[in-house]
C-alpha positions in Angstrom: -26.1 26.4 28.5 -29.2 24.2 29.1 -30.0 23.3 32.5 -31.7 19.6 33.3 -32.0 17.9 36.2 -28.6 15.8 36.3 -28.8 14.5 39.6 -31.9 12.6 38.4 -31.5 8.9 37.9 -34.5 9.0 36.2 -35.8 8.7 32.2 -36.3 12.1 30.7 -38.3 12.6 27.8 -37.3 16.5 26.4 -39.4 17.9 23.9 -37.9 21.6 24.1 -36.0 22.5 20.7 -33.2 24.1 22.5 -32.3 21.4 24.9 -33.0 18.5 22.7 -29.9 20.7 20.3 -27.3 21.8 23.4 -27.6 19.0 26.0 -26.3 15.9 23.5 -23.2 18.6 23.0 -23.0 18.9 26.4 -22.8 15.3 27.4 -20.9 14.3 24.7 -18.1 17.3 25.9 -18.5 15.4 29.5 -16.9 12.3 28.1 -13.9 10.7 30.2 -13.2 7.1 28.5 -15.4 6.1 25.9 -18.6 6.9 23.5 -20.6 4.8 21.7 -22.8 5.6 19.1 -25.4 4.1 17.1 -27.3 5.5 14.3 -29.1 4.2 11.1 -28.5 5.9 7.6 -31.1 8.7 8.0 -29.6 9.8 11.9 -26.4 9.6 10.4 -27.1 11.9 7.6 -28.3 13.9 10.7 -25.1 13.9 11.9 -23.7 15.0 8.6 -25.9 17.9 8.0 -25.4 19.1 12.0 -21.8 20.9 12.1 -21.9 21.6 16.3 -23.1 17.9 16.9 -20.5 16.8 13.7 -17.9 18.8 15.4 -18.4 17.6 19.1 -18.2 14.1 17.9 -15.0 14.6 15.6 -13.1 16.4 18.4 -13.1 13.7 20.8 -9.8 12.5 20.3 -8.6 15.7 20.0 -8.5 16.0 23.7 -7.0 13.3 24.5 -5.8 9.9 22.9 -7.1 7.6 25.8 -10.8 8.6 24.5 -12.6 5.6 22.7 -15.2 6.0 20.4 -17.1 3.2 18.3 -19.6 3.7 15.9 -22.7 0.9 14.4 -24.5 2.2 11.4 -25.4 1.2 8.2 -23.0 2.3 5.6 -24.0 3.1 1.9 -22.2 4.7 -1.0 -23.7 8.0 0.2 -22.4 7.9 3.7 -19.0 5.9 2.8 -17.1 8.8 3.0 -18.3 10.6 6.1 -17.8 7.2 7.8 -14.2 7.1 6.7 -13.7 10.5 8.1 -14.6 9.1 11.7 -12.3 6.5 11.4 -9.6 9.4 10.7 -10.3 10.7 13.3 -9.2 7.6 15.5 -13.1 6.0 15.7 -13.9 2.0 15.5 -16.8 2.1 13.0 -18.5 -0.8 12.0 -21.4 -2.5 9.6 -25.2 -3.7 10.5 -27.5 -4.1 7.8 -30.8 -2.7 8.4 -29.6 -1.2 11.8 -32.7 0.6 13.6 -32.4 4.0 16.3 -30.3 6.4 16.9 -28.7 6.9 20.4 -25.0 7.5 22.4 -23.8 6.4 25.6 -20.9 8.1 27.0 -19.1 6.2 29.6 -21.0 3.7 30.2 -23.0 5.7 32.4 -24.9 8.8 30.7 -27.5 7.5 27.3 -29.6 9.7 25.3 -31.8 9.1 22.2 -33.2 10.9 19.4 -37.1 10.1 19.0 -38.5 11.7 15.8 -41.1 11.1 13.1 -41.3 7.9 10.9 -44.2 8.8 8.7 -43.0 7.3 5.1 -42.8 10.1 2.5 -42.0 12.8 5.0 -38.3 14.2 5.8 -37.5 13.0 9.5 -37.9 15.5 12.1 -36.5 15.4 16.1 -39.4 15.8 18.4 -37.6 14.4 21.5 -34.9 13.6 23.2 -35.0 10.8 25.7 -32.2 11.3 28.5 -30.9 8.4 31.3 -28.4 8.6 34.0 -30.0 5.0 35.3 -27.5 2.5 36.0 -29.9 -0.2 35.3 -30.8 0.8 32.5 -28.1 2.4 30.5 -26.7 -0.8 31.5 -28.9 -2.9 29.5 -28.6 -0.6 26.5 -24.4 -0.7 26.9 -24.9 -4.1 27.2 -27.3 -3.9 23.2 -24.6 -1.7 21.7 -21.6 -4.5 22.4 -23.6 -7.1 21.1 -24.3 -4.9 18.0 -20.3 -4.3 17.5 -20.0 -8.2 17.9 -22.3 -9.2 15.2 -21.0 -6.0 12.7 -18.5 -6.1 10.8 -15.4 -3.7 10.3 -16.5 -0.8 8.1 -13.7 -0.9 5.7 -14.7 -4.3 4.7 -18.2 -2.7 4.1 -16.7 0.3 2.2 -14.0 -2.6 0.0 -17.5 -4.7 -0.9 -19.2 -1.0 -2.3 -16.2 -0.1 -4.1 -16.4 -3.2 -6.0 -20.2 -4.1 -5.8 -20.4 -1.6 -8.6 -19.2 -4.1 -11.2 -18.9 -7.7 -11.4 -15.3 -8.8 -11.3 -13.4 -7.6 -14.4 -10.0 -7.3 -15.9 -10.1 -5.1 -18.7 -7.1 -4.2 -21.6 -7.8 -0.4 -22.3 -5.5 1.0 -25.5 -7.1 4.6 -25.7 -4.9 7.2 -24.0 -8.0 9.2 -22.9 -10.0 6.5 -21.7 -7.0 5.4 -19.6 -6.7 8.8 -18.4 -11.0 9.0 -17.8 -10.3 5.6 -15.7 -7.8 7.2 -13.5 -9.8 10.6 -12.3 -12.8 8.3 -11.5 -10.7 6.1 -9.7 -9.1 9.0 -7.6 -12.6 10.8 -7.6 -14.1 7.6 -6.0 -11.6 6.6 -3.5 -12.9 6.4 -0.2 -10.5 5.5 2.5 -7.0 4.9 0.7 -4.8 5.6 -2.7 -1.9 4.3 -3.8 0.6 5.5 -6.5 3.4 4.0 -7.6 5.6 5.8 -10.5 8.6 3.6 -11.9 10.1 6.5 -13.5 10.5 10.4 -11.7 9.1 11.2 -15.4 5.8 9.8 -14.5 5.8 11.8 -11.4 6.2 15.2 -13.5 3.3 14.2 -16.2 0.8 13.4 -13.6 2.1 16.4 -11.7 1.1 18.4 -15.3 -2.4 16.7 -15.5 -3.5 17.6 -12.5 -3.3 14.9 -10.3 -2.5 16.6 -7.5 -5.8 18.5 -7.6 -7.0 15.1 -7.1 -5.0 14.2 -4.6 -5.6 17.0 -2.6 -9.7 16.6 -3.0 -9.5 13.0 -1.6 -7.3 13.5 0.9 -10.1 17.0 2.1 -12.0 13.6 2.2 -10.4 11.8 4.8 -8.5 9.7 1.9 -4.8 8.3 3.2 -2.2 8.5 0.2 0.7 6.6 0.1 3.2 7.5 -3.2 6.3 5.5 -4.1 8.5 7.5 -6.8 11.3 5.7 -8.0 14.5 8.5 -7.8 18.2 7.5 -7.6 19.1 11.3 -7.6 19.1 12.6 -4.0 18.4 15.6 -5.8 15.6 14.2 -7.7 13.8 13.5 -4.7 14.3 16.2 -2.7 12.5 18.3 -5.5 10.0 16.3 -5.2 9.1 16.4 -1.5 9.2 20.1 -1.5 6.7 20.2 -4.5 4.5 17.8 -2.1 5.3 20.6 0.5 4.3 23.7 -1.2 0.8 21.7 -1.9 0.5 21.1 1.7 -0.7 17.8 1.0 -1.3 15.2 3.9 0.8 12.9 1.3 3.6 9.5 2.6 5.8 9.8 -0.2 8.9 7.7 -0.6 11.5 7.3 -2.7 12.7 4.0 -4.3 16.7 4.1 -5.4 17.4 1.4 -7.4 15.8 1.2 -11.0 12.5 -1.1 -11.6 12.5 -4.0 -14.0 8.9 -2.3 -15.5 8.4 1.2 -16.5 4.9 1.0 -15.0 2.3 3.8 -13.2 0.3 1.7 -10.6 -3.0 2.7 -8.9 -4.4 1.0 -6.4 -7.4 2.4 -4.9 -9.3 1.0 -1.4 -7.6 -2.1 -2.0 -10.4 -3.2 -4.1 -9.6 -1.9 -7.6 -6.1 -1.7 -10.0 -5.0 0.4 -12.7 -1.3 -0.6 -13.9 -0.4 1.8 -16.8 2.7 0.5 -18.8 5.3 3.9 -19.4 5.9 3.3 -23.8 7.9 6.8 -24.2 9.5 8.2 -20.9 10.4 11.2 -22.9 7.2 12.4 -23.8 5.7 15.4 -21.7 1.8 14.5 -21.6 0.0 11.6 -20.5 -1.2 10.8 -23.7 1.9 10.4 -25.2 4.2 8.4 -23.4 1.8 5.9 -22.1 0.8 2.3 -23.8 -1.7 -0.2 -22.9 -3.3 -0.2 -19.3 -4.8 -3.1 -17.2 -7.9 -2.1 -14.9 -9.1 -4.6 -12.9 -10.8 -5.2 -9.5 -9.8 -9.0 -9.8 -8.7 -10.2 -6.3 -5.5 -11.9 -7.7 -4.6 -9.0 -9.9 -5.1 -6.1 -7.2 -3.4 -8.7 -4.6 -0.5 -8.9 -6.7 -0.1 -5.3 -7.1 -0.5 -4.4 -3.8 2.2 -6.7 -2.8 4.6 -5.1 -5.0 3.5 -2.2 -3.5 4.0 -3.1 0.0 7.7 -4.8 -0.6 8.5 -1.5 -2.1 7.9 0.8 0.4 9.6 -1.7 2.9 12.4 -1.4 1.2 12.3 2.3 0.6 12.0 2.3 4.2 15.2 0.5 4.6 17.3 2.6 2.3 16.0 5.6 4.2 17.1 4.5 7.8 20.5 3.0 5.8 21.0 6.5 5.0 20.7 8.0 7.7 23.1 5.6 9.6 25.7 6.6 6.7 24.9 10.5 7.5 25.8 10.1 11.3 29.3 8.3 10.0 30.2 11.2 8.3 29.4 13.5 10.9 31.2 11.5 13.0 34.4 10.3 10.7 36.8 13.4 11.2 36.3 13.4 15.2 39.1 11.1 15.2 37.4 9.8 18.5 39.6 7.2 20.3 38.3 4.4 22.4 39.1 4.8 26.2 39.0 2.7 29.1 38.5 3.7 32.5 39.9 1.8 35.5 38.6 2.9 39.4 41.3 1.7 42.3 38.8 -0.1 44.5 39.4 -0.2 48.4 39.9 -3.2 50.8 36.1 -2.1 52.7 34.8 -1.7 48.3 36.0 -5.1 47.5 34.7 -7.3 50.8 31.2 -5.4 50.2 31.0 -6.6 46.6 31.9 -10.2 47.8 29.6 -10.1 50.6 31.6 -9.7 53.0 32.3 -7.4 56.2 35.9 -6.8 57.7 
């Protein structure tokens, strides 16, 4: 435990390694309400590469779900990820271009500041640590940080634009079974924030189970990845077997199950809401990948990924709806040979009762 002076209303300007490492973990620990954060790429790679100050930041919410955090940086390809896992965490991150500093303020009352080397060519170094309890001050710099938030922009629509800055827009026809199955490991390799899979046929489900695609499941969702998976099954059985296959994996996987029969035997990815693979089912007997599937359409056209996602959607709606109808059908049997009866109950009231209810006194 480092010791500073903390009645001090004063600016601090630490220079000693060992305080400028424990006391940001110690006033982070502090917090009551709410942190703020604001780093550029290189203190957020900082972050990345410091597991005590990575951990005290991600464990926030962990003590309680009244704790607010928000964080402004500049997000890249390279720290996509990581900023996805602070939003899993329950974080507000957001987008500035070209943000500058690198600095927290923990409820509203207690700032500190990294201050470290900016010598081009050189990897960055922490030389101080500037410290405030001022209320003027970290006033003004509370005041910086909300005006920051209200200019950024949400970082998922930062991580979409990534996703599919890195070709223009495209709707390809792909024929080749191995280049459709190439497509569909980058895609799940290069998801940042959320997959979806939908299988038309329990078949599907059992060759992609046999290609390994829970493997890459499991990776993206180590990455902070949600996964949502729609199977169609109209064999309670079916899809029970399935559930405790996602069970055994331990994978943090939504999986529902669709009943009735689609029109299309088609395997859909959709993957940050930015890109598409629909793979059209030719031979539902087939074992492998390679042989039961026909042409596939990858795209990260807006209309096309639209369209598929609100299949999507109005599928797991109405998965939802089967399940709860279900369950209401469960509690009728349980119920059905109870015989219950309806009753009625009568109460004699008496002559003081009745002038009370009528306002009344005798």
């Amino acid at each position: 435990m480092v010791s500073i002076d903390s009645r001090s209303n004063s600016m601090q300007v630490i220079c000693e390694p060992q305080v400028i490492s424990q006391l940001p973990l110690q006033v982070i620990s502090g917090t009551n309400q709410r942190i703020d954060f604001c780093f550029d790429s290189e203190g957020l790679s900082f972050i990345m590469d410091n597991e005590s100050l990575y951990r005290a930041l991600t464990s926030i919410r962990n003590r309680g779900g009244s704790i607010k955090s928000r964080l402004v940086t500049e997000i890249t390809k390279e720290n996509a990820n990581f900023c996805n896992l602070m939003m899993k965490y329950g974080g507000d991150v957001f987008h500035n271009d070209g943000v500058k500093g690198n600095f927290v303020i923990v409820d509203g009352i207690k700032y500190f500041c990294y201050i470290s080397d900016n010598d081009e060519g050189r990897e960055r170094i922490i030389r101080q640590l500037v410290y405030s309890k001022a209320k003027s001050f970290v006033g003004v710099q509370q005041y910086l940080f909300d005006n920051l938030c209200y200019k950024a922009i949400p970082a998922r629509e930062k991580i979409r634009e990534l996703s599919k800055g890195i070709r223009s827009e495209f709707k390809d026809s792909i024929e080749n079974p191995s280049e459709i199955q190439q497509v569909a490991i980058d895609l799940l390799n290069s998801a940042s924030y959320e997959i979806l899979l939908l299988f038309s046929t329990v078949n599907s489900f059992y060759r992609a189970e046999y290609g390994g695609m829970l493997n890459l499941l499991w990776e993206a969702s180590e990455r902070g990845v949600t996964i949502k998976i729609l199977v169609q099954a109209d064999d309670d059985t079916v899809a029970e077997t399935i559930q405790k296959k996602i069970r055994k994996t331990r994978l943090p996987i939504n999986i529902q199950h669709i009943r009735k029969p689609l029109q299309a035997k088609i395997t859909t990815l959709v993957i940050d809401q930015a890109v598409s693979l629909a793979i059209e089912v030719a031979d539902d007997t087939k074992r492998t990948f390679e042989e039961a599937i026909g042409i596939a359409i990858y795209s990260n056209n807006e209309s096309t990924v639209s369209s598929c996602l609100s299949i999507f959607e109005t599928l797991w709606i109405q998965s939802e709806f089967d399940k709860q109808n279900k369950i209401k059908q469960a509690y009728f049997q349980m119920f059905k040979g109870l015989k219950l009866k309806d009753e009625s109950y009568t109460r004699r009231w008496s002559f003081e009762q009745t002038e009370a209810a009528k306002g009344k006194h005798p």
